[in-house]
NULOMI-709108 format. One record per residue (C-alpha): residue number from 0; x, y, z. Coordinates in steps of 0.001 Angstrom, whole numbers, always signed. Example, Ala and Ser with C-alpha at 12.3 -4.5 7.8 and 13.67 -1.06 7.14 Angstrom:
2
{0, {+12300, -4500, +7800}},
{1, {+13670, -1060, +7140}},
//
This chain:
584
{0, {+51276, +61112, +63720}},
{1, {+52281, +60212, +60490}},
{2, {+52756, +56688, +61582}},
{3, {+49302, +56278, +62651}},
{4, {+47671, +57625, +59740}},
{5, {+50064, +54881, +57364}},
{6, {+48597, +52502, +60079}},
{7, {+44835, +53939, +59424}},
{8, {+45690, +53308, +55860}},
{9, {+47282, +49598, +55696}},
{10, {+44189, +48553, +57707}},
{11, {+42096, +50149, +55476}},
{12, {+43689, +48411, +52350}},
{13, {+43361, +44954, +53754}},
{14, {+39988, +44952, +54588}},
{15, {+38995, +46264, +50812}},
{16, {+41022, +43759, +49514}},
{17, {+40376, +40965, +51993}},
{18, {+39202, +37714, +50136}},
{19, {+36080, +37351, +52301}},
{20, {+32762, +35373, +51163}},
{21, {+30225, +37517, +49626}},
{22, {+27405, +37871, +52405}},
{23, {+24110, +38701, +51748}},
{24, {+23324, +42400, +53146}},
{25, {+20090, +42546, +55730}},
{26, {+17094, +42911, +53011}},
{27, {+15171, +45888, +53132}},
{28, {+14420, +46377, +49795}},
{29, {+11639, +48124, +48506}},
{30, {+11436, +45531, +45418}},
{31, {+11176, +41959, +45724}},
{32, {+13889, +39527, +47450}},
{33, {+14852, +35724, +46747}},
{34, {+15483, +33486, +49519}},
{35, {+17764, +30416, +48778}},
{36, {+16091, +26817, +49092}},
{37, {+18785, +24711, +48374}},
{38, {+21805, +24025, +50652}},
{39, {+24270, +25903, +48897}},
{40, {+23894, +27535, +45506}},
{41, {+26247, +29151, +42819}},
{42, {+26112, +32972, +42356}},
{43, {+26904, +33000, +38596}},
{44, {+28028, +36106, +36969}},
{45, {+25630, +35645, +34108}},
{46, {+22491, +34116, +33438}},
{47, {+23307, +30496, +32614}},
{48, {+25401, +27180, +33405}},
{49, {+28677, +28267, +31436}},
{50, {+29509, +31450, +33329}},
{51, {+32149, +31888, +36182}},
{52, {+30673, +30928, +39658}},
{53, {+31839, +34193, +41503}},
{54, {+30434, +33251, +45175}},
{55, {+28334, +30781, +46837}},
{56, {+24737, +31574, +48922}},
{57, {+23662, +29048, +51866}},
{58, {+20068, +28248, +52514}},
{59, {+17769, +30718, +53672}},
{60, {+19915, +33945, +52392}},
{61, {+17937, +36680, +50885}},
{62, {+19175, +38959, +48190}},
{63, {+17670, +42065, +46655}},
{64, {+16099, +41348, +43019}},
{65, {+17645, +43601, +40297}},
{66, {+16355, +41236, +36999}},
{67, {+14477, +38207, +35991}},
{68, {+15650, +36677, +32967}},
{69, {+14302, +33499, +32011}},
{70, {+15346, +30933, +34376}},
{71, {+17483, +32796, +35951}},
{72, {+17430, +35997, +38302}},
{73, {+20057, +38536, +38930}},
{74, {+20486, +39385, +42319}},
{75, {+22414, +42223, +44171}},
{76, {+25005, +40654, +46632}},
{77, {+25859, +43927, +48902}},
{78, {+25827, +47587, +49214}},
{79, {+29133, +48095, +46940}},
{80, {+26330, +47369, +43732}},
{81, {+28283, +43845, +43024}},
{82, {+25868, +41795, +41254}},
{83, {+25306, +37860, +39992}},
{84, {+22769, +35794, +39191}},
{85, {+20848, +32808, +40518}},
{86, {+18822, +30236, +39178}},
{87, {+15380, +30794, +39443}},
{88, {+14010, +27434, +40286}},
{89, {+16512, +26721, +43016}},
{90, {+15028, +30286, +44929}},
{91, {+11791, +31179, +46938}},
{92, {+10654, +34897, +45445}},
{93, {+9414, +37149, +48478}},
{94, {+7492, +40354, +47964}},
{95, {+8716, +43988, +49523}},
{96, {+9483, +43259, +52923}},
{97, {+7346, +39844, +53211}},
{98, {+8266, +38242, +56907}},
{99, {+6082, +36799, +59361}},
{100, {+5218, +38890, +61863}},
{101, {+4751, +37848, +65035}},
{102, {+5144, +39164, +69253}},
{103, {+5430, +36333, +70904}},
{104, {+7688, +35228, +73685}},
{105, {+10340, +32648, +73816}},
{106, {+12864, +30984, +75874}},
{107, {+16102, +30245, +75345}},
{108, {+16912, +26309, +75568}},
{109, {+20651, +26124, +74697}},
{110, {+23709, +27693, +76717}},
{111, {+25451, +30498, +75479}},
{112, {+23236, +30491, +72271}},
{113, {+24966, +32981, +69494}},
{114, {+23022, +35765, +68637}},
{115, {+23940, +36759, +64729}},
{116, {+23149, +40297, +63197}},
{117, {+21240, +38270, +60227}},
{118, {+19315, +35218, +59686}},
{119, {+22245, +32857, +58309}},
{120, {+24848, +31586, +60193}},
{121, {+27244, +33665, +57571}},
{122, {+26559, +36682, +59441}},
{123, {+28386, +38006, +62715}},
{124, {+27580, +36962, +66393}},
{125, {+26761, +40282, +68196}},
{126, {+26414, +38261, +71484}},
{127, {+25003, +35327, +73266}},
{128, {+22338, +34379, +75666}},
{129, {+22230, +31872, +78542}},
{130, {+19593, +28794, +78949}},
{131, {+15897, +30285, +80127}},
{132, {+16944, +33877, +79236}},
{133, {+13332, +35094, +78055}},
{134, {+12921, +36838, +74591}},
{135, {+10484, +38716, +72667}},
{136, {+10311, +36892, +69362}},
{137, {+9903, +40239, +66243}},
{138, {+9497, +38083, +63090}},
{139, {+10354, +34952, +61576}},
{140, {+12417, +33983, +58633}},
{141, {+13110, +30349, +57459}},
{142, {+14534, +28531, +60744}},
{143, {+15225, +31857, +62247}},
{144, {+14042, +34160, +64999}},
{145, {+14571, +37586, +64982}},
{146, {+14327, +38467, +68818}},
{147, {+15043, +41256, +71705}},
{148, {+16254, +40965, +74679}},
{149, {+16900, +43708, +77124}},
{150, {+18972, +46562, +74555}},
{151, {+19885, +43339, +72061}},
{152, {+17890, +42566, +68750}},
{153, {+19402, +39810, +66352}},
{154, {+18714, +37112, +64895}},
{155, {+18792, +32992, +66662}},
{156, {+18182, +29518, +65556}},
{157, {+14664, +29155, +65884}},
{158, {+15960, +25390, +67214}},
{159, {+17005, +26438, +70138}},
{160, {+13770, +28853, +71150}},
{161, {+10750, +27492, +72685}},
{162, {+7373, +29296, +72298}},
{163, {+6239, +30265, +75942}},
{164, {+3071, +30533, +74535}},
{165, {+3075, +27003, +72555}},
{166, {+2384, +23823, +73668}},
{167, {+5524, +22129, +74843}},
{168, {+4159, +18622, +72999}},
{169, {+4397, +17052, +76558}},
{170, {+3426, +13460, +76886}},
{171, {-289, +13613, +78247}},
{172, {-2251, +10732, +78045}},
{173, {-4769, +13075, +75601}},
{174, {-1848, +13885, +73031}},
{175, {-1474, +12446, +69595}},
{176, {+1546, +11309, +67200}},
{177, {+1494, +11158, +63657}},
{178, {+3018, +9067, +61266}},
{179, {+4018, +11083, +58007}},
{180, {+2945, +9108, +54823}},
{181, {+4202, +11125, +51586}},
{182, {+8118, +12268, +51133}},
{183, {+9589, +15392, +51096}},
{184, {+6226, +16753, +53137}},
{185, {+6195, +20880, +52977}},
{186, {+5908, +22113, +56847}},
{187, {+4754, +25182, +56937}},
{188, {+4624, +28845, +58901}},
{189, {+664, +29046, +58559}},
{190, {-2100, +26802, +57925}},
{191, {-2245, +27441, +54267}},
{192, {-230, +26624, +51154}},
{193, {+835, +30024, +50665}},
{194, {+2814, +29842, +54425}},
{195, {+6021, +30119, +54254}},
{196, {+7926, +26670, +53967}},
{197, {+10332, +26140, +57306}},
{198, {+11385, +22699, +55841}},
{199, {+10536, +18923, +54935}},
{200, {+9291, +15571, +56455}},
{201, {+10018, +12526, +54883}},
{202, {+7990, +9319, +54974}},
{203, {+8091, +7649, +58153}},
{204, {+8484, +10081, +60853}},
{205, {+7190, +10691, +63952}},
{206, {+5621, +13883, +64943}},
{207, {+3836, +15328, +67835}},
{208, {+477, +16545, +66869}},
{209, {-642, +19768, +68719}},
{210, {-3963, +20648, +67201}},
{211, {-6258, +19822, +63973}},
{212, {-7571, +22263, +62231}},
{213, {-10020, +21901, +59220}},
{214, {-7639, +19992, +56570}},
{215, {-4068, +21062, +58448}},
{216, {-2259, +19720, +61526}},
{217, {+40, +22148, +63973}},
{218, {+2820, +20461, +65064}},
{219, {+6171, +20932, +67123}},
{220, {+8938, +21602, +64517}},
{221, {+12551, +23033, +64826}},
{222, {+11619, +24273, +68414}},
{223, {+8341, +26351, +66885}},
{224, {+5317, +25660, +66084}},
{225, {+4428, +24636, +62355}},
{226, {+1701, +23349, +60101}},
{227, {+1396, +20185, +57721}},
{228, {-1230, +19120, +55231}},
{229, {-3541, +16247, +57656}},
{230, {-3859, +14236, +54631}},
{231, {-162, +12912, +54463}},
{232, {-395, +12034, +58425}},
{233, {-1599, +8655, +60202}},
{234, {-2658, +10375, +63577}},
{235, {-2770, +8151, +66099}},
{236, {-2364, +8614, +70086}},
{237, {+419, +8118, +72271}},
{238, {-1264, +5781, +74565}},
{239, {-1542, +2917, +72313}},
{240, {+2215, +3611, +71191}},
{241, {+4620, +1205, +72391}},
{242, {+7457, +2558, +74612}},
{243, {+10936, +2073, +72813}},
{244, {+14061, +3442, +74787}},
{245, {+15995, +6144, +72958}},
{246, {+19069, +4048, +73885}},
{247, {+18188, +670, +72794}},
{248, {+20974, -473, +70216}},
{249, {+18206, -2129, +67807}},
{250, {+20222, -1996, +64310}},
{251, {+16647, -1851, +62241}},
{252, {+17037, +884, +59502}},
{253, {+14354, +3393, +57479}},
{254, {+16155, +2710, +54269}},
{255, {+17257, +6601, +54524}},
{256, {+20579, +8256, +54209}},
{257, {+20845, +11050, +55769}},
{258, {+23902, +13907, +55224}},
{259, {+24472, +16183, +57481}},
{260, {+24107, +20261, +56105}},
{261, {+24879, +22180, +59678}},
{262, {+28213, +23033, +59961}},
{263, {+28875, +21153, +63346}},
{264, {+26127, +18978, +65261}},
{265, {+25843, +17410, +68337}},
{266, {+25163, +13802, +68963}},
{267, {+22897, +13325, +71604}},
{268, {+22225, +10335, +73955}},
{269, {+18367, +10381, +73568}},
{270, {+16276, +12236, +71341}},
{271, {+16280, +15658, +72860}},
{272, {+17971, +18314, +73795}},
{273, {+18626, +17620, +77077}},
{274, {+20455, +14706, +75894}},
{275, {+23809, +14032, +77049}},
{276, {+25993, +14993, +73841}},
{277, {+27971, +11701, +73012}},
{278, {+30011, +13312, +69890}},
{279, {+29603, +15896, +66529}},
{280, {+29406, +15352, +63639}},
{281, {+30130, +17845, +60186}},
{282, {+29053, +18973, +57452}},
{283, {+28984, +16984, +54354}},
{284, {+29109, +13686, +56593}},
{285, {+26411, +11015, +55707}},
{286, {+24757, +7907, +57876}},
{287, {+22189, +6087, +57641}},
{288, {+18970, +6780, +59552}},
{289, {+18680, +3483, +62058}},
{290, {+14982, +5390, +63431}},
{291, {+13019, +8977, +63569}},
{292, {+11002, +9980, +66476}},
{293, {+9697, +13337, +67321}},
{294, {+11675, +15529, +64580}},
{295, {+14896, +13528, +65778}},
{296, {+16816, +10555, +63782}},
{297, {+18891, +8219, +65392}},
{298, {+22362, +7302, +63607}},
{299, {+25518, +4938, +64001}},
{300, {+28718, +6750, +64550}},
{301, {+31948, +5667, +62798}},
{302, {+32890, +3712, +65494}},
{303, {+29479, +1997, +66316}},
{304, {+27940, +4188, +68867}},
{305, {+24406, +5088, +68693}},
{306, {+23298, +8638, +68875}},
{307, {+20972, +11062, +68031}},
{308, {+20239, +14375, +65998}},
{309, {+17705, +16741, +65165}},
{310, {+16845, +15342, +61893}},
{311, {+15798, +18980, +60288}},
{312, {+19261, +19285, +59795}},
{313, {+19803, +16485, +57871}},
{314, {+19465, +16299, +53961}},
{315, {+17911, +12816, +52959}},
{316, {+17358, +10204, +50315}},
{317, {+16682, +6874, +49692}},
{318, {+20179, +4262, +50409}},
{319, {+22691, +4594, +47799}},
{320, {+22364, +834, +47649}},
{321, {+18887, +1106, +45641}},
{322, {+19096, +4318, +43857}},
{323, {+21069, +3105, +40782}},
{324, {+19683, +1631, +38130}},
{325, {+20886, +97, +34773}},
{326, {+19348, +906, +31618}},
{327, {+18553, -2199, +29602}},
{328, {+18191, -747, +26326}},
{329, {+19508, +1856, +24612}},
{330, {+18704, +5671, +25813}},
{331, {+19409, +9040, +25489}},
{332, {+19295, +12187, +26501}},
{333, {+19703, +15548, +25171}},
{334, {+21074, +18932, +26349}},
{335, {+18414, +21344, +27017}},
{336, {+20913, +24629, +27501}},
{337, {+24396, +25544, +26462}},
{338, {+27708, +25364, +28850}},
{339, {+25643, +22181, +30886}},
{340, {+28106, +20875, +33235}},
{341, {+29412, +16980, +32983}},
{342, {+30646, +16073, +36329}},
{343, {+32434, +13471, +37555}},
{344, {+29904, +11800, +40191}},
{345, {+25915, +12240, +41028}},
{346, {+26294, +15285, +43327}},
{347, {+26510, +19149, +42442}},
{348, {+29585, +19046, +44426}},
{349, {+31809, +17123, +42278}},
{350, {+34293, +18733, +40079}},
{351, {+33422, +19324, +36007}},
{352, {+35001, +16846, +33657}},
{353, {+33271, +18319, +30759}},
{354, {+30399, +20967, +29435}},
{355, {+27990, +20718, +26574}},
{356, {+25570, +22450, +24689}},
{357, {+22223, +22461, +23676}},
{358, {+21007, +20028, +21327}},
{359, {+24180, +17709, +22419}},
{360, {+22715, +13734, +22722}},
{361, {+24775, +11309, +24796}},
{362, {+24277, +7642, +25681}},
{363, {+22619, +6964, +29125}},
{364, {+24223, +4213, +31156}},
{365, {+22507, +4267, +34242}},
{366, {+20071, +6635, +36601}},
{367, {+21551, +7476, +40192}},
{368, {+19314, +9080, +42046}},
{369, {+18550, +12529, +39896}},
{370, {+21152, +12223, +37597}},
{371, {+22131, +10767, +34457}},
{372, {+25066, +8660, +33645}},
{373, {+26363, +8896, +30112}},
{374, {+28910, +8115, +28158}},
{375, {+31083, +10814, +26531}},
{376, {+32657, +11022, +23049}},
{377, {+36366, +9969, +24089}},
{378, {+35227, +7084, +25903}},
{379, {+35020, +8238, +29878}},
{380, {+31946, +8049, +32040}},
{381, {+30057, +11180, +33774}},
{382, {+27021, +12591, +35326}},
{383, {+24628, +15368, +33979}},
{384, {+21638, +16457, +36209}},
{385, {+18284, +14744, +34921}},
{386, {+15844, +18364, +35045}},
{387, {+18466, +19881, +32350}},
{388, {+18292, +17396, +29895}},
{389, {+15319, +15533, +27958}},
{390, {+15448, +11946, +27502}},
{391, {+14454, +9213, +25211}},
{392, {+14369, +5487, +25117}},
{393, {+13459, +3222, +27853}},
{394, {+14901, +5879, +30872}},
{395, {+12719, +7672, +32983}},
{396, {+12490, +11252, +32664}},
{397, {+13770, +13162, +35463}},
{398, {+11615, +16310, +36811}},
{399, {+13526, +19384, +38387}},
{400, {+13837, +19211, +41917}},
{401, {+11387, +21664, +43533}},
{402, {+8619, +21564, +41136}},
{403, {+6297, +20043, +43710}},
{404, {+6171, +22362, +45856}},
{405, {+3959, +24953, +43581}},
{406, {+1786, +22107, +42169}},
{407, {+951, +20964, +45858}},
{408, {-2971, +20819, +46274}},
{409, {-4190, +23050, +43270}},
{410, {-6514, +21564, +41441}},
{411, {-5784, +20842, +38010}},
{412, {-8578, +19344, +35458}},
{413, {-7214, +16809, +32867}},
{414, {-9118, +16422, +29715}},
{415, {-8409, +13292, +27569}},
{416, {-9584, +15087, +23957}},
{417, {-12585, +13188, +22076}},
{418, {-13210, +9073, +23235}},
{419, {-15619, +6862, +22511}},
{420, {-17470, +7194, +19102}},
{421, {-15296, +10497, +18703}},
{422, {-12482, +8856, +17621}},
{423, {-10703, +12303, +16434}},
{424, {-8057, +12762, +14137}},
{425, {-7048, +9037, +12535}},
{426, {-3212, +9186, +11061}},
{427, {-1820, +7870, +8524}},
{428, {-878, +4902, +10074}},
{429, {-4243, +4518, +11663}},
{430, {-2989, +5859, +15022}},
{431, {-6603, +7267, +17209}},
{432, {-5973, +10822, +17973}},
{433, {-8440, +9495, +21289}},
{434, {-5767, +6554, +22246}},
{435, {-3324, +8874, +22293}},
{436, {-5056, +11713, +24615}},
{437, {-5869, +9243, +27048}},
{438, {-2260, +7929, +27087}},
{439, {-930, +11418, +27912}},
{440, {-3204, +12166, +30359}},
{441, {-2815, +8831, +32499}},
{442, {+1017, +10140, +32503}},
{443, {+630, +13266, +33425}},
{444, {-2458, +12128, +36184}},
{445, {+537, +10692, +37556}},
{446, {+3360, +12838, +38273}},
{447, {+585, +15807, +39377}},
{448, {-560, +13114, +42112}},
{449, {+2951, +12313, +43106}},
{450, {+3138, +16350, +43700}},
{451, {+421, +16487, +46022}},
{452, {-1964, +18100, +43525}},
{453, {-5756, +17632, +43299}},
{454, {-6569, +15937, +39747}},
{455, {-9443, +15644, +38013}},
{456, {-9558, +13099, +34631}},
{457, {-12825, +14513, +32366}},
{458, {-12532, +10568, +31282}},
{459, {-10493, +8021, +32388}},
{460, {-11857, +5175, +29864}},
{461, {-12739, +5434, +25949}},
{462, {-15616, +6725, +26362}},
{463, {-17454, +9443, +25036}},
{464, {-18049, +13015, +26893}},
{465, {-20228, +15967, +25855}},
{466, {-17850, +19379, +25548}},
{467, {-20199, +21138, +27578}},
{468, {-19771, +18414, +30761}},
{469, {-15969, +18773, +30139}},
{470, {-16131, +22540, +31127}},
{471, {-19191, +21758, +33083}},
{472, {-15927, +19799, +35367}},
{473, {-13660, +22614, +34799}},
{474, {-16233, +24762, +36441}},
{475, {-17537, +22164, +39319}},
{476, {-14252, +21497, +40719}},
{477, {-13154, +25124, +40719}},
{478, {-9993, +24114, +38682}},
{479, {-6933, +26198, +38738}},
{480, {-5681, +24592, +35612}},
{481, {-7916, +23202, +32542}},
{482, {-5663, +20962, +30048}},
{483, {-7412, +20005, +27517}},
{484, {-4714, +17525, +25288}},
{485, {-5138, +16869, +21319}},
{486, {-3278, +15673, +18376}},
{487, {-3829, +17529, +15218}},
{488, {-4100, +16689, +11449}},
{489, {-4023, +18603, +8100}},
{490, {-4117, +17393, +4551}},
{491, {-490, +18979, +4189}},
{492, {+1307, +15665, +5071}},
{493, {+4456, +17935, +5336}},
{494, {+3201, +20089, +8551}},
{495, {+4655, +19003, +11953}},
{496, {+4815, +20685, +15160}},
{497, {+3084, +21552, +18803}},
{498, {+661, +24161, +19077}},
{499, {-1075, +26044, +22322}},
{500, {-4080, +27957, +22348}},
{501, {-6415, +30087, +23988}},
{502, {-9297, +32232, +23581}},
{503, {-9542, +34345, +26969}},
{504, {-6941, +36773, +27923}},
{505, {-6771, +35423, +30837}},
{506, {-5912, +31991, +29583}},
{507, {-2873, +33056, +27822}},
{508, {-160, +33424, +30447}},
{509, {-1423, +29730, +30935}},
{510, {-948, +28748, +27402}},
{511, {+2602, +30425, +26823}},
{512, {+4016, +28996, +29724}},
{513, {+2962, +24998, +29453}},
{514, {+4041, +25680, +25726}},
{515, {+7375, +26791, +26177}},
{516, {+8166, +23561, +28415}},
{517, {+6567, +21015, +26097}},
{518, {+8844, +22059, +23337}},
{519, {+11798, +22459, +25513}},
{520, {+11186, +18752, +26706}},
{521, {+9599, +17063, +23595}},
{522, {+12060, +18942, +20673}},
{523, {+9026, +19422, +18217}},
{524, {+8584, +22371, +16342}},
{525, {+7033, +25048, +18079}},
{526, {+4059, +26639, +16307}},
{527, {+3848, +29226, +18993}},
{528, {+999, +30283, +20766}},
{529, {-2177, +31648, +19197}},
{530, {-6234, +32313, +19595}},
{531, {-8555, +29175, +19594}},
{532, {-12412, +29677, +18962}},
{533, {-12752, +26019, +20937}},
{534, {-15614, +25327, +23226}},
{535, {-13738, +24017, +26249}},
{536, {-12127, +27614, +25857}},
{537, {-14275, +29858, +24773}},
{538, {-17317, +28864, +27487}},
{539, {-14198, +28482, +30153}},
{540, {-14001, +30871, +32872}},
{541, {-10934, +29137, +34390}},
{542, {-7668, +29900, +33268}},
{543, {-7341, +26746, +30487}},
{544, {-5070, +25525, +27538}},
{545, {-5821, +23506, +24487}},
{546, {-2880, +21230, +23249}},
{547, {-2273, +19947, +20075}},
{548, {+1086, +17866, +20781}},
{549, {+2136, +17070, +16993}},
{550, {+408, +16212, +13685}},
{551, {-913, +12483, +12821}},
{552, {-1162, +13699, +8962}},
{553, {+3062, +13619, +8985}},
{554, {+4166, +10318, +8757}},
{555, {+7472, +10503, +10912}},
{556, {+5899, +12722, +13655}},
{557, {+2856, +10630, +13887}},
{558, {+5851, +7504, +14800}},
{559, {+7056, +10071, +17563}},
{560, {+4218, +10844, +19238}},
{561, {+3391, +6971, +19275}},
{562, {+6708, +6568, +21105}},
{563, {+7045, +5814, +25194}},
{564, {+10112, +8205, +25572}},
{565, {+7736, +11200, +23279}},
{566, {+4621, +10330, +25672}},
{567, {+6501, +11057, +28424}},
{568, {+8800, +14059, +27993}},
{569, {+5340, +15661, +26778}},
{570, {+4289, +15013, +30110}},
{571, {+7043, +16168, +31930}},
{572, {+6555, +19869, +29802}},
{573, {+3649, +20033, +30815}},
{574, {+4045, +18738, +34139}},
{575, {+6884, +21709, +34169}},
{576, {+5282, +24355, +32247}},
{577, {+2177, +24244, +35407}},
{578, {+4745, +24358, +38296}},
{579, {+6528, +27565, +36292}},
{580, {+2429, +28785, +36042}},
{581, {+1909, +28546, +40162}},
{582, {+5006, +29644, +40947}},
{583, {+4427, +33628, +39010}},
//
């Protein structure tokens, strides 16, 4: 007896002691959760760069939220009350309990598909289910089903499940394709941009168009059913689509790499699942993308065979043959937060050579993909991630990865200050506060239209524009964001700095937030935010900011602000500072 209960004990011991992965617990907060958007992310056990990475979350866990702190948002990692933080922009916040419901019916389409007691393939498999076992689908989460079957509820690849109720994206004569034309395309849970996103599209492939709807598409994605904005698709039907074998050998290539981020994954003979599996392939592994068809990318195998996999579980990017670039003249960039990690190659997964702090400048080398190479002070080479660092000089600034996805289709009014026979503030070196305006704007009009938002320029040309027809635009176009962008001026030649304002209360949140990234980005003085008595503000019912990005009266900031590498870092805050606004 006494040798069982030393038995009870040892066991006991080892699993409380057991180095095991921190798993998420299954979420049912009250408060809200975070899911993870990014393939694997750090759990950190405080809110920056420089502390200890104490475990590692895969996409689509959910944690409990316990604090928000800046960028960064402490999380609760299981019942025991262990805690660590995440950051914030690399995370998808959820309110109390937010799933989508739903009571349909499914079928199985895999043999002996693992059935896991939580949405991630870090939790346990409870059982499996044969091919055409029929399930009642509860909810959905990311590119999971939670489902019952008989006396079993868990949670399945939503891959392998096939809506009964769905259309099966057969090949009728009636039935369209698209062509996606934008990369990194949100697909969606509902036909809105508030859905939940289930993943991404990338120029150039093919999918099988089920229905249009008003300005949104349903399509077949990751075995469901799933939604994409119809004005990044060139519908066009299947009849007048050429037939191309799945097996033909044709070595044409989309100019994609694509790494695979499933732990193991078969490689089929055609582009379906009933394909004849011709070999796996793991995690981490990376080929380039020969063709796309139907939500499936062909590859070439190490030893030349041709296959195919289903491409939502591949990670990709442009060939590393384009995606560095040399910097011709001299650049820079500078730290934007303290303990920022140096690594030793373009990729989160490389090991640290270094850390820096904020304010540090180093000299850029080259641009691979989002990161920087620079040069450090004893002579050796690295790479520091372009969205926590600003940059001057001839490089491009880099935005953080993600950004895009809260900027996508609001509609965001861009107003050049003064024009025309308003020439505004003059400096001392005769720079036109109205040259300047324009200059930001055109910047900024960029990147928002790269993001898929709806932009609005009050003026595009130097022309003059009454104040009351710039909010008369504001108003007309329903904007979600006003930006009205000035330079100021003061006979105190000494005065420098960046100010926001507002006049509404309801402007403010609006005003703090774009503020707080421009200075981050530009390194001007912040003169905080404060109350503006301005007209595009004051007679503005939609939430709106008014910018004054540095003074023309100081001689040495008015040299700045005439700068390419000042123009666009102020773009890039603000650019930021409205992503940071959507996503509250």
């Amino acid at each position: 007896m006494y040798k069982n209960k030393y038995i009870l004990f040892f066991l006991a011991f080892l699993l409380l002691c057991s180095p095991f992965p921190i798993r998420p617990d299954s979420v049912q907060a009250e408060g809200p959760t975070i899911e993870i958007t990014t393939d694997t992310l750090n759990i950190r056990e405080g809110s920056g760069l420089s502390y200890k990475v104490i475990s590692v979350a895969k996409k689509g866990d959910r944690f409990s939220v316990v604090e928000e702190k800046g960028d960064w948002i402490q999380v609760s990692l299981n019942s025991s009350g262990k805690k660590g933080w995440v950051a914030a922009w690399l995370v998808k916040k959820h309110s109390a309990n937010e799933a989508t419901s739903s009571t349909k019916n499914g079928i199985v389409t895999a043999n002996q598909l693992r059935v896991r007691s939580g949405p991630s393939t870090s939790y346990g498999v409870v059982t499996s289910l044969s091919q055409g076992a029929t399930v009642t689908i509860l909810k959905t989460e990311s590119n999971w089903h939670q489902i019952k079957s008989s006396n079993i509820t868990g949670w399945v690849s939503a891959e392998f499940i096939q809506d009964i109720k769905s259309d099966t994206g057969g090949s009728s004569s009636g039935q369209q394709d698209g062509t996606i034309t934008a990369n990194n395309l949100n697909v969606r849970s509902t036909a809105s941009t508030s859905g939940q996103i289930l993943g991404k599209l990338q120029k150039g492939s093919t999918v099988s168009i089920l229905s249009v709807e008003g300005n949104w598409v349903k399509i077949q994605y990751g075995g469901q059913t799933a939604w994409i904005s119809k004005e990044f698709v060139e519908i066009k039907s299947t009849s007048s689509k050429p037939s191309v074998p799945n097996n033909t050998n044709t070595e044409s290539t989309s100019g994609l790499i694509g790494t695979i981020t499933a732990t193991t994954l078969n490689v089929r003979s055609t582009g379906s699942l009933n394909g004849k599996i011709v070999g796996t392939v793991s995690k981490g592994q990376a080929f380039e993308i020969l063709a796309e068809e139907n939500n499936w990318a062909k590859i070439k195998l190490k030893n030349g065979q041709q296959g195919w996999v289903a491409s939502w579980y591949l990670s990709k990017e442009e060939s590393t043959t384009s995606t560095k670039v040399d910097v011709q003249e001299n650049s820079s960039v500078t730290i934007l937060y303290n303990g920022t990690n140096i690594r030793k190659s373009a990729t989160t997964n490389s090991s640290v050579i270094s850390r820096a702090n904020a304010g540090a400048t180093f000299t850029v080398l080259s641009v691979q993909n989002d990161w920087y190479e620079i040069q450090l002070s004893n002579g050796s080479k690295g790479f520091v991630a372009g969205w926590i660092v600003s940059v001057s000089g001839t490089s491009q600034q880099i935005e953080r990865p993600g950004a895009e996805q809260y900027l996508k289709n609001k509609v965001i009014v861009i107003d050049p200050g003064h024009g025309g026979r308003d020439t505004g503030a003059t400096g001392i070196k005769g720079s036109y506060e109205k040259t300047l305006t324009l200059k930001t704007a055109q910047l900024l009009y960029d990147k928002l239209k790269a993001a898929g938002a709806n932009v609005i320029m009050t003026r595009n040309t130097d022309s003059y524009l009454s104040l009351s027809s710039r909010v008369g635009m504001s108003h007309t176009h329903a904007a979600d964001a006003f930006i009205s962008i000035h330079f100021d001026s003061i006979l105190d030649s000494s005065v420098r700095g960046m100010t926001s304002y507002y006049y509404h209360k309801y402007q403010q949140t609006l005003a703090t937030t774009v503020g707080k990234e421009i200075a981050s980005f530009t390194k001007l003085k912040d003169r905080g935010v404060r109350y503006g008595d301005y007209h595009v503000l004051r007679e503005n019912k939609r939430a709106s900011v008014l910018l004054e990005l540095g003074y023309l009266s100081n001689s040495a900031e008015e040299t700045l602000v005439n700068s390419g590498s000042y123009q666009a870092n102020a773009a890039t805050g603000i650019y930021q500072g409205l992503a940071k606004y959507f996503k509250k």
